[in-house]
Residue, then its C-alpha position, 0 to 999 in steps of 0.5 A: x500500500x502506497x504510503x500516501x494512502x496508509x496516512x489517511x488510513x490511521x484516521x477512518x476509525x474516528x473521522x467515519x463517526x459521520x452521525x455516530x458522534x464521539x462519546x466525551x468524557x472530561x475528567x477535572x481535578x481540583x488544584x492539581x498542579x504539575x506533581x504528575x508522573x512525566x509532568x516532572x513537577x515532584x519525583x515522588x509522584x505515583x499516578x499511574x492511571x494518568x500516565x496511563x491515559x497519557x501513554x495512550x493520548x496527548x499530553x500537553x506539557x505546557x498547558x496553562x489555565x487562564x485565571x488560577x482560582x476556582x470560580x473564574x477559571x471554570x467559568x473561562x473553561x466552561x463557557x470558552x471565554x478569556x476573563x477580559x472577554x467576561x469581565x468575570x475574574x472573581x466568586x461573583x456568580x456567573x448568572x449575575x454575569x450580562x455576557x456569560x449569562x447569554x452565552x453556552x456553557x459547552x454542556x448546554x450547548x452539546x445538549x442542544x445538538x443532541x447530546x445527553x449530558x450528564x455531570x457530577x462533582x465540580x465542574x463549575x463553582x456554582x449552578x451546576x444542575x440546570x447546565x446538565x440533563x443528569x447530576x449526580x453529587x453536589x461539590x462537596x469538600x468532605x470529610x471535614x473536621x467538625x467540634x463544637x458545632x463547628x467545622x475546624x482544621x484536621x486534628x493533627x494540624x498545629x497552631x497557628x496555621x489550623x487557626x489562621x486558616x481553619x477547616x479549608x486551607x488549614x486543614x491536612x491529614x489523614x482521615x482516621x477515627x477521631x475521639x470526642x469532641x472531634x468527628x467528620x462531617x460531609x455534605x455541601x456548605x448549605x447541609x452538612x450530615x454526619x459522615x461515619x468512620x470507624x475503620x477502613x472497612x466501616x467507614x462511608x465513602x468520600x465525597x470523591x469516591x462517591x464521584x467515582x462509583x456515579x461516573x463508572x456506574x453511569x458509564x457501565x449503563x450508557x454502554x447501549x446508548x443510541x445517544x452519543x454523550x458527554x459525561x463530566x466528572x469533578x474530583x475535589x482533591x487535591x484541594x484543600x482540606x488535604x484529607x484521604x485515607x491512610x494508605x495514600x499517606x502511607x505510599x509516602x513516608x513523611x521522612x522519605x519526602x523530597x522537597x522541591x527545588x526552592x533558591x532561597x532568596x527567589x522571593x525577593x525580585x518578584x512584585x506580586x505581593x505589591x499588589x495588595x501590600x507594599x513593596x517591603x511587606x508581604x503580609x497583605x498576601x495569602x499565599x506568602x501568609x500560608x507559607x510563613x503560617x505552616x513553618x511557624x506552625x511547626x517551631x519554624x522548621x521549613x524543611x518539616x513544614x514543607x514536608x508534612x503538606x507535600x505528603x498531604x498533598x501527594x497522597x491526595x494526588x495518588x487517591x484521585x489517581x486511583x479514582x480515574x484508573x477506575x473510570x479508564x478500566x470501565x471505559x476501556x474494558x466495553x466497546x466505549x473504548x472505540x468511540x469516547x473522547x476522554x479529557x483529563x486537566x485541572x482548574x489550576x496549579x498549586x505552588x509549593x513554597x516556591x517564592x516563600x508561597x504557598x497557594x494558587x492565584x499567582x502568575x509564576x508556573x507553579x500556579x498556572x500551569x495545570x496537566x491537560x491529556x486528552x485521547x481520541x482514538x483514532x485520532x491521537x497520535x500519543x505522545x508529548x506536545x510542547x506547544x503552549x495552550x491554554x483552558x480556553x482552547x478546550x471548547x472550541x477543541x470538543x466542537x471541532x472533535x465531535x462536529x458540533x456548531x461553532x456559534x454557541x452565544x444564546x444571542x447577541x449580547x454573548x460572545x463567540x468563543x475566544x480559543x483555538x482548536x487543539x485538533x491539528x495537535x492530537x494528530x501530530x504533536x510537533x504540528x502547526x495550529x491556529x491558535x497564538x504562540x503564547x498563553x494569557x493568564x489573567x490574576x484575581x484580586x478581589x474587587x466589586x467591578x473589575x477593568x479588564x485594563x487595570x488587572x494582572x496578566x502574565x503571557x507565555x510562550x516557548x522561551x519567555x514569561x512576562x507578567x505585568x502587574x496592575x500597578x505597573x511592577x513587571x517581571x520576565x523569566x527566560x524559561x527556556x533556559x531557568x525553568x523554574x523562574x528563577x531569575x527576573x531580567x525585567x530589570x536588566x537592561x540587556x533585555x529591555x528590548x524583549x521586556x518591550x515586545x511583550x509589553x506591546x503584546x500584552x496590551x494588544x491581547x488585553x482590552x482598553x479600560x472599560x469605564x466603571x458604571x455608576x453606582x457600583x461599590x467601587x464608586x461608592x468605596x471612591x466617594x468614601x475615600x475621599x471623605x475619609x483619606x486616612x482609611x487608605x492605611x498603607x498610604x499606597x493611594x488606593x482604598x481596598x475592601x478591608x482597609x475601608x471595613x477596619x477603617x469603618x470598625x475604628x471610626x464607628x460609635x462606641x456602644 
């Protein structure tokens, strides 16, 4: 056979679907940074059944998210806009949204081209049911630490980190039989039940495990179906609270930890604590606060601090690992292997002390950047892909994958999608594609209106990272040669030329400043502030939301 032909050949399975559209599942973990297997962001990562996945798809070594917290980067990947397009970059819903209210969410829009859509877990941060023709389990970030009538950080964890902190953030361990005043609870934040353990063989399943059992039962009875679907399957962990069961905590004994690769000092060139404090405190910064929170908490020894969250946060890893590989054997063990799409990625990253920073919501690579598998068969060609790409190429990529319509705003106050098609890179890695040579990530800080020109914003591509911060502070990495950011030339002068270039692109990518309408709080909070300059406490010239409440407690009448 001629080998002109035998190309062709390879892809017929997959594009002779015709009418017998391609099954999706999309598989989305929460705060999954790069501590997976191939990824080479922990050498003690053990996810065998995502590398597995991987080995049989492709892995986008460079994928990015396009805002690294929850609500606005679901809301980007779910309805395919960039936060500068939405004006969604905080936890304000997504209904009270005029852009995205009138656009589709891919699920909405794969339902009204006759798809049966079924989701369970966290997909979105809000408004889950209606998007979908079957749920299954509200978010759900169980177990929890419960005493007193109230929920409290694992009881393992130390002051004062569980207290600054408490059962979310502060929380990690593993989940074991507590004595009174201590139990476990679950549920969602509007109805918390009793959750029972008394062993591992006499305990109730985790809000995860329960995710999992749905998605695999589901997919068991869906076998048969005449309509193709799409199935969506949010996991919570690893986001905190760090809580899974023993046996993950034992796949990595707390003294065989390895710490990852941190230059002292590294913090001390990088401005993204200027954004909410000033140049020479970092304490207005949650992220800076965690990390000096947990090594106060454990009498100032970081290398044990560091260790006892690493753990944590690997052996949550490992147990969403194992969760996965029961959905990829019910998959691949029926003819549902021939015929499913299936998408594995994450919300955003998470750094791990990197920078003296222990969070999400920053625009270095630890935060942002976020494992994304995806394998179709006949048409993936395995392997890696190098390519940057972002969250917001997943939409316009499940479109062009199944055949469905591009134009999924509701009418003309929504907008058409902002991302590229992966496709041309599932069949060849090393390709071409349409979409920009960089990624662009937008950072959250809380504010009641937001002007997608005065925010933070990082892009990047295959040699560089460059991040401008909304007062104007830059950084620039050049990661082709200091992959972990090690070393910020945005102040040296002999690369003011390549710091220039990706000023002007950035400010090409990113709208002109989209006035603020009357009436908002921060007109209001303006008005205040000139009433009262003295609120303004860090004398940096702008007022922010707890300078004007402490401002408020401080002033007000004494009863």
């Amino acid at each position: 056979m001629s080998p002109k032909l035998l190309f062709p050949l390879l892809f017929l399975p997959f594009l002779s679907l015709g009418a017998n559209r391609p099954n999706v599942v999309l598989i989305i973990c929460d705060d999954l940074n790069d501590y997976v297997e191939t990824l080479g962001g922990h050498p003690q990562a053990k996810t065998p059944n995502m590398k597995r996945l991987m080995d049989r798809g492709v892995s986008f070594t460079q994928a990015h998210c396009n805002i690294p917290i929850c609500n606005p980067s679901r809301a980007s990947l779910v309805f395919g806009l960039y936060p500068h397009t939405s004006q969604l970059y905080g936890f304000e819903k997504w209904q009270d949204n005029a852009i995205v209210k009138n656009s589709r969410t891919f699920m909405d829009h794969f339902r009204e081209n006759g798809y049966h859509t079924l989701g369970t877990g966290k997909i979105m941060h809000s408004g889950e049911h209606k998007e979908w023709v079957e749920y299954g389990n509200d978010s759900d970030y169980s177990p929890l630490a419960h005493r007193d009538g109230k929920n409290v950080a694992h009881p393992d964890v130390p002051a004062p980190f569980r207290d600054d902190f408490d059962s979310i953030d502060g929380s990690f361990g593993p989940l074991r039989k507590v004595e009174a005043p201590f139990s476990w609870k679950s549920g969602s934040w509007r109805k918390l039940e009793d959750f029972k353990y008394n062993s591992e063989d006499d305990r109730d399943l985790t809000a995860d495990e329960k995710n999992g059992k749905w998605a695999v039962e589901n997919l068991k009875s869906l076998v048969d179906s005449e309509k193709p679907f799409l199935m969506g399957v949010g996991f919570i962990r690893p986001h905190t609270p760090l809580i899974v069961p023993q046996k993950y905590f034992d796949r990595f004994p707390l003294e065989s930890i390895e710490l990852p690769l941190i230059k002292r000092g590294d913090v001390d060139d990088t401005f993204k604590h200027t954004v909410n404090s000033s140049e020479d405190d970092r304490s207005g910064d949650r992220g800076s606060k965690i990390y000096d929170q947990l090594i106060k908490s454990y009498g100032g020894d970081r290398e044990l601090a560091l260790k006892k969250f690493i753990q944590a946060y690997l052996a949550s890893v490992a147990s969403v690992d194992d969760l996965i590989g029961e959905i990829l054997d019910a998959i691949e063990g029926s003819p549902l292997k021939d015929n499913t799409v299936i998408i594995l990625t994450s919300d955003h990253g998470w750094g791990m002390g990197e920078k003296d920073y222990l969070y999400k919501n920053s625009l270095w690579q630890e935060s942002t950047r976020v494992p994304l598998v995806i394998s179709a068969p006949g048409l993936t060609k395995p392997g890696k892909c190098e390519q940057p790409v972002s969250l917001i190429d997943l939409y316009p990529t499940l479109l062009d994958l199944c055949g469905l319509p591009s134009n999924t705003a509701k009418n003309a106050k929504g907008r058409p999608l902002d991302g590229h098609s992966l496709k041309p890179l599932l069949a060849d890695p090393n390709g071409k594609w349409a979409g920009p040579g960089a990624v662009l990530t937008a950072m959250y800080q809380w504010a009641n209106y937001y002007d997608p020109a005065k925010q933070n914003y990082t892009l990047r591509d295959r040699e560089w990272r460059y991040i401008r911060y909304e007062n104007g502070k830059e950084e620039l990495y050049h990661v082709a040669k200091d992959a972990h950011e090690w070393t910020n030339l945005a102040m040296d002068s002999a690369h003011e030329a390549t710091l220039v270039s990706y000023r002007k692109q950035l400010l090409k990518r990113i709208p002109k400043s989209i006035p603020e309408p009357k009436g908002t709080a921060e007109t209001w909070m303006g008005k205040y502030f000139k009433k009262h300059p003295a609120a303004d406490s860090n004398k940096d010239g702008k007022l922010t939301w707890s300078e004007l409440q402490a401002h408020k407690k401080a002033t007000a009448p004494k009863k």
